[in-house]
Residue, then its C-alpha position, 0 to 999 in steps of 0.5 A: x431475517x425476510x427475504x428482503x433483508x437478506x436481499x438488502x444484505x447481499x447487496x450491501x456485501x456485493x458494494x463493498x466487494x466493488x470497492x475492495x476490487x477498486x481499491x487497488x485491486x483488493x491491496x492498499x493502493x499508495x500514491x507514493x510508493x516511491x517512499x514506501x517499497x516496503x509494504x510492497x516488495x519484502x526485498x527492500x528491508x534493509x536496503x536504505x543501510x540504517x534503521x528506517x520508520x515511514x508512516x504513510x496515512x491514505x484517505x480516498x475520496x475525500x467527502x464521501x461518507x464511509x469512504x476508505x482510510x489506510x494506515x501504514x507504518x513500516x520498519x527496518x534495517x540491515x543486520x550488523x556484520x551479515x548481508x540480511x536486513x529484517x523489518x516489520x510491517x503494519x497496515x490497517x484499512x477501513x472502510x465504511x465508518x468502521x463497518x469493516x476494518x482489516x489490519x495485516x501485520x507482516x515480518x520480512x527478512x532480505x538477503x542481498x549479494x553484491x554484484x558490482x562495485x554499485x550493484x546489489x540484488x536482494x532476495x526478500x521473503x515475508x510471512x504474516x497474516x490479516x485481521x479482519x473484522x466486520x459490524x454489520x450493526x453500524x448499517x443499521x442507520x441505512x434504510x430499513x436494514x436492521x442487523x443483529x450482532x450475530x452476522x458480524x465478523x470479529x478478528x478473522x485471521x488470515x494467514x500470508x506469505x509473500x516473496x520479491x528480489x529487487x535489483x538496485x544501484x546507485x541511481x536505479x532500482x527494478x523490483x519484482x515481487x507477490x507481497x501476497x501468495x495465499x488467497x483469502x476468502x472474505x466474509x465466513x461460508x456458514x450453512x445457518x441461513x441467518x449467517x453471512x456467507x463469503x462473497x469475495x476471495x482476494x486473488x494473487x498480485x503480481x507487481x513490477x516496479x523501477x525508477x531512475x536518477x537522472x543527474x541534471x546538474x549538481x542542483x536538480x535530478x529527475x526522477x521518473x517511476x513506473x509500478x505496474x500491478x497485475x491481478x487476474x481478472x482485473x485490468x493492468x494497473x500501471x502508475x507512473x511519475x515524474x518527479x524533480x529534486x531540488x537540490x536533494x532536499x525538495x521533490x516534486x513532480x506529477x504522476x498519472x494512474x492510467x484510467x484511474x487518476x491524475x496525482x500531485x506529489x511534494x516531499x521535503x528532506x528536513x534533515x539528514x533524518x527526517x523527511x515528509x511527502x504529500x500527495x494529492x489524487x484526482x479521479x478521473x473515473x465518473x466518481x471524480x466527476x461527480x460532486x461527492x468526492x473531492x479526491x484523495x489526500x496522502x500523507x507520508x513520514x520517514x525518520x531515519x536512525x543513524x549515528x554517520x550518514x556520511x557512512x552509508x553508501x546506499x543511495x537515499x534516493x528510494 
């Protein structure tokens, strides 16, 4: 491979880098995560007291070609008889048409103590790992850039642990958590000059997360929701939302990703089991602005398994 090649392929990586940091600083970014505190704080398995499944579908900038797709599926519940709660755990992120694909697959465990007559404080811990692949092929179309099967990057695994406590109530919650304590290197370091070498290394995050009911009437509640997350090197991220529930069946509110996004957000409790969200994001970056994206669509499914709901006393409100 000339010199020009090379040059094209380090640019390539340099791209993908860029957007792997603009993705939610290298981590999935969830518009609501308000639904999905799972994927990230381990100390909420178990938390909703029933066997609870949510599957979360992401697709980022709409319109543009290659851009990032995420999907989640998450499960868990309490253990019978004890204070744990177990679930799993499992992500796939895409980018580029299938040029590169991560999936992280995660088992976490929790153990809550009781600390009022409403009050719980749970202690979470998670251990897993990360797939990743990448087809240097699929460039091919671009340009001049030709790749041979050689520079690609098939099932590297990644090891992970990650750790959290989360305080709740019945109409609050805080969170603390790093759902990912290891670094990874991305992209293998090789000394053969016709192999790729790493250009990234994902970097500990750190999160912080809260929300409140506020009880307006016996029609409507208020929920407002902050999640801040921090990274070294990177800004802080801060999202917040303000959401409004009707009569404990349809929630709606906005929310904004500070510097990043204006959002919409509308989710439906169709029975005591099942419940949908939809979500909606608007850049306010310069990429927003341009005629190449329409933003971002987010779609969210949660079934609960439960034989009383009369009997769980956990509130269902996140």
């Amino acid at each position: 491979m000339n010199n020009l090649k090379q040059y094209k392929l380090y640019l390539i990586l340099a791209l993908f880098t860029t957007l792997q940091s603009i993705i939610a600083q290298q981590n999935p970014q969830y518009t609501q995560y308000m639904y999905n505190p799972m994927s990230i704080n381990p100390a909420y398995v178990g938390s909703r007291g029933m066997l609870s499944a949510t599957g979360l579908y992401r697709n980022q900038w709409l319109g543009l070609d290659g851009a990032p797709q995420t999907q989640t599926l998450n499960v868990h519940a309490p253990v019978k008889y004890s204070r744990l709660g177990v679930g799993l755990s499992i992500i796939n992120d895409q980018l580029g048409e299938g040029v590169t694909q991560e999936t992280f697959f995660d088992a976490a465990v929790s153990y809550t103590i009781q600390t009022s007559y409403q009050g719980n404080l749970a202690f979470g811990l998670k251990v897993g790992g990360s797939l990743l692949n990448v087809d240097f092929t699929k460039l091919n179309q671009y340009d001049d850039v030709e790749l041979s099967g050689q520079n690609n990057i098939d099932h590297k695994f990644s090891p992970n642990i990650g750790a959290g406590v989360y305080y709740y109530a019945d109409n609050y919650y805080v969170g603390l958590s790093v759902p990912n304590m290891l670094t990874t290197e991305y992209f293998d370091e090789s000394n053969n000059s016709n192999s790729t070498s790493y250009v990234a290394t994902s970097r500990i995050h750190y999160y912080l997360m809260g929300g409140y009911v506020f009880e307006m009437n016996w029609r409507w509640k208020f929920k407002p929701t902050l999640l801040t997350r921090y990274v070294s090197g990177a800004p802080l991220q801060i999202d917040a939302s303000a959401n409004f529930m009707y009569q404990d069946n349809i929630t709606f509110g906005v929310g904004y990703r500070f510097g990043a996004a204006v959002t919409g957000m509308i989710a439906f409790q169709l029975n005591e089991a099942l419940s949908i969200g939809l979500a909606y994001d608007k850049e306010v970056t310069e990429l927003g602005g341009t005629q190449f994206t329409n933003g971002t669509v987010e779609f969210m499914l949660r079934y609960e398994f439960s034989k009383n709901y009369r009997t769980v006393r956990v509130p269902r409100f996140f």
